[in-house]
Each structure stands twice: as C-alpha cells, then as structure tokens.
One Martini backbone bead per residue (centre of mass of N, CA, C, O) as a GRO file, in nm:
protein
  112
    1UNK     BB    1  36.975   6.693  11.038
    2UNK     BB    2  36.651   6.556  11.165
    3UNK     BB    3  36.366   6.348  11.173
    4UNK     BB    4  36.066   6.339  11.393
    5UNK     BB    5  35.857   6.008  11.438
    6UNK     BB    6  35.580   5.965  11.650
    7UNK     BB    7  35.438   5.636  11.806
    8UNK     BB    8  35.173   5.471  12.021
    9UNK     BB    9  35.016   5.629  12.144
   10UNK     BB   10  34.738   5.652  12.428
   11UNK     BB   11  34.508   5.417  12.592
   12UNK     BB   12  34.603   5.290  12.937
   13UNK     BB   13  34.577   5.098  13.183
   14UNK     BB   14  34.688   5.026  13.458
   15UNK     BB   15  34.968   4.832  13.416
   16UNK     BB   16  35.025   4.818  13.136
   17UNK     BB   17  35.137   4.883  12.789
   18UNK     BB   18  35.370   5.025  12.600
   19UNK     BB   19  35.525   5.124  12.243
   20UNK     BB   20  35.737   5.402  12.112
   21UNK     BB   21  35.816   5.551  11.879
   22UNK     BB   22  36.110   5.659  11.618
   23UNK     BB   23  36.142   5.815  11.364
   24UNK     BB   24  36.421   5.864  11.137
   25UNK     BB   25  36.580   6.082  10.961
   26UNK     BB   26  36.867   6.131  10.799
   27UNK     BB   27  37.157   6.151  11.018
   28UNK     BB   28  37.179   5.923  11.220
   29UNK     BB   29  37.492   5.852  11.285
   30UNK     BB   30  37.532   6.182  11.403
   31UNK     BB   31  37.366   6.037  11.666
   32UNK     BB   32  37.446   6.020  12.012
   33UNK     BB   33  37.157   6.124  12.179
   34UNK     BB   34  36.892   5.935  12.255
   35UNK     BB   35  36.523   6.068  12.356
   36UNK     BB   36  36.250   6.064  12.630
   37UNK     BB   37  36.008   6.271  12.689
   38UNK     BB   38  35.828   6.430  12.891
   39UNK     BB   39  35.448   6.607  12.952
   40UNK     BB   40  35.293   6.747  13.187
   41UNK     BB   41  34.998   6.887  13.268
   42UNK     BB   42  35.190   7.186  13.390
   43UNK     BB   43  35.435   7.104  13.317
   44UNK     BB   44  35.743   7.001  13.245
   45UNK     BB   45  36.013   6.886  13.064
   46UNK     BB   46  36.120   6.553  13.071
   47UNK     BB   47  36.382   6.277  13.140
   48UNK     BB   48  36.328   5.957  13.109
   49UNK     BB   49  36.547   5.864  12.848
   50UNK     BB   50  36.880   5.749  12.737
   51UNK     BB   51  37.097   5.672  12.440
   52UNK     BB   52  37.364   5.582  12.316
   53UNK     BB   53  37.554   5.509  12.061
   54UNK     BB   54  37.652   5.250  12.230
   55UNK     BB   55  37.412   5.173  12.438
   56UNK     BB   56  37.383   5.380  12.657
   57UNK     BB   57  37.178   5.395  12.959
   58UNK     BB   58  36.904   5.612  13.136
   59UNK     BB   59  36.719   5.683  13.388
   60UNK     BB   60  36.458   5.777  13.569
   61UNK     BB   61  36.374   5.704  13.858
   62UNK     BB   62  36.007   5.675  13.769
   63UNK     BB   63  36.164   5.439  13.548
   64UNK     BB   64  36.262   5.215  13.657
   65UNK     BB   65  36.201   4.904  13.580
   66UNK     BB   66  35.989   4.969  13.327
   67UNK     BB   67  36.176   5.137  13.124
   68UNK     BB   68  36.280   5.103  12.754
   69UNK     BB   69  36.526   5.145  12.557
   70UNK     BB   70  36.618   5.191  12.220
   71UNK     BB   71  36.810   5.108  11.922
   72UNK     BB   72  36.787   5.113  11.524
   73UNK     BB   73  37.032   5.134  11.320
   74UNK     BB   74  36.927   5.013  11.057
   75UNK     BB   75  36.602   5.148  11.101
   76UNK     BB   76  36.612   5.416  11.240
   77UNK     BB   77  36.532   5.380  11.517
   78UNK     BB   78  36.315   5.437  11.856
   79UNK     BB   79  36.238   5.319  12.170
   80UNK     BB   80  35.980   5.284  12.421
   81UNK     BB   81  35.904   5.029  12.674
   82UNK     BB   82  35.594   5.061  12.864
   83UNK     BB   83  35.540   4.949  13.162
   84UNK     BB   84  35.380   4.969  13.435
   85UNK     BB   85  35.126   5.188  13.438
   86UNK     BB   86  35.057   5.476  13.544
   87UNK     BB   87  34.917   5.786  13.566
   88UNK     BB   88  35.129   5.973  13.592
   89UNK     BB   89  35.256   5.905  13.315
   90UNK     BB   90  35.064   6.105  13.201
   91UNK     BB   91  35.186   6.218  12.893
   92UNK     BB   92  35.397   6.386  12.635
   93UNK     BB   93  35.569   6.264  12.439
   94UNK     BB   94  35.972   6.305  12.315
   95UNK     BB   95  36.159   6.313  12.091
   96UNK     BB   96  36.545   6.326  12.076
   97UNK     BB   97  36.790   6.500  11.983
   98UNK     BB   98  37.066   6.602  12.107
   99UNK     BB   99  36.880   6.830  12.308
  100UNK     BB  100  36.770   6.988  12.002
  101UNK     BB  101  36.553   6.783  11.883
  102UNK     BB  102  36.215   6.740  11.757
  103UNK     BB  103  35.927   6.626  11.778
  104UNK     BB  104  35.556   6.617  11.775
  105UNK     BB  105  35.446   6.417  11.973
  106UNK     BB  106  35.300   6.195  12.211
  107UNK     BB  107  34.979   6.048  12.375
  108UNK     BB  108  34.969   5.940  12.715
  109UNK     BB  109  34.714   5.729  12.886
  110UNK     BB  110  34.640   5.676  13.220
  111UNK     BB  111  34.329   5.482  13.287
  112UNK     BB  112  34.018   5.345  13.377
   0.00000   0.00000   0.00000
C-alpha cells in the first residue's frame, strides 16, 4: 500500500505550461505503473499517461507530444509535465499507483 499526494495544479491561460508532482510514500520500488488520470466535470475519468518500472511511458492520443511523464526512483516522485495547453486539457488530475491506488487529485484549468 502507498499513499499519493498531488500538486501543482492551478490556473493557466492557454498555450501555457504546468508541471504535477505526485508524492509517493510507502513501498515505492513495488510499484510497477504509475500513472496519471484526469476526470473532466461531467465526464468518465480517463487515462492520459503511464510509466513502467523500467521507464516504458504511453499517452493517451489527445496529449502525445504536448505531455512527458517521468519518475524519480531517489527521491519518490512522479510528474507530469504539461506543455501547449488547451482548455479542453482542464480536468482534476489524478495520480495512480498500478490502476487501483489513488490520490486525492489535482485541479488544472486552462481558460484566458
């Protein structure tokens, strides 16, 4: 069991850029994907990128080349890293440790 604690969402016009953090605690090293969910109001929550242990990521079509996933082995970490940001792009993120643990989520809006 691992406990997860988003930040970094926020207000951002579009075109901008934000960066999501995702604390891990817990027995890090047993987790094989991490992953990053966004849930838009009205809408399913959907996935947008994950990360293997080995460092294998994939993303969701509506965000390849705009969003990077990463993780720090060291320090415990996971990030989302998001660039040209659209308005649609506003959703609350959510961290996910292998598709069954979660955060308490992050609100991202994307708006002038």
């Amino acid at each position: 069991q691992v406990q997860l604690v988003e930040s970094g969402g926020g207000l951002v016009q579009p075109g901008g850029s934000l960066r999501l953090s995702c604390a891990v605690s817990g027995n890090f090293f047993s987790i094989n994907n991490m992953g990053w969910f966004r849930q838009a109001p009205g809408k399913q929550r959907v996935l947008v990128a994950i990360i293997t242990r080995g460092g294998s990521t994939n993303y969701a079509d509506s965000v390849k080349g705009r969003f990077t996933i990463s993780r720090d082995n060291i320090m415990h970490m996971v990030y989302l890293q998001m660039n040209s940001l659209k308005p649609e792009d506003t959703a609350v993120y959510y961290c996910n440790a292998d598709f069954n643990q979660w955060g308490q989520g992050t609100l991202v809006t994307v708006s002038s």
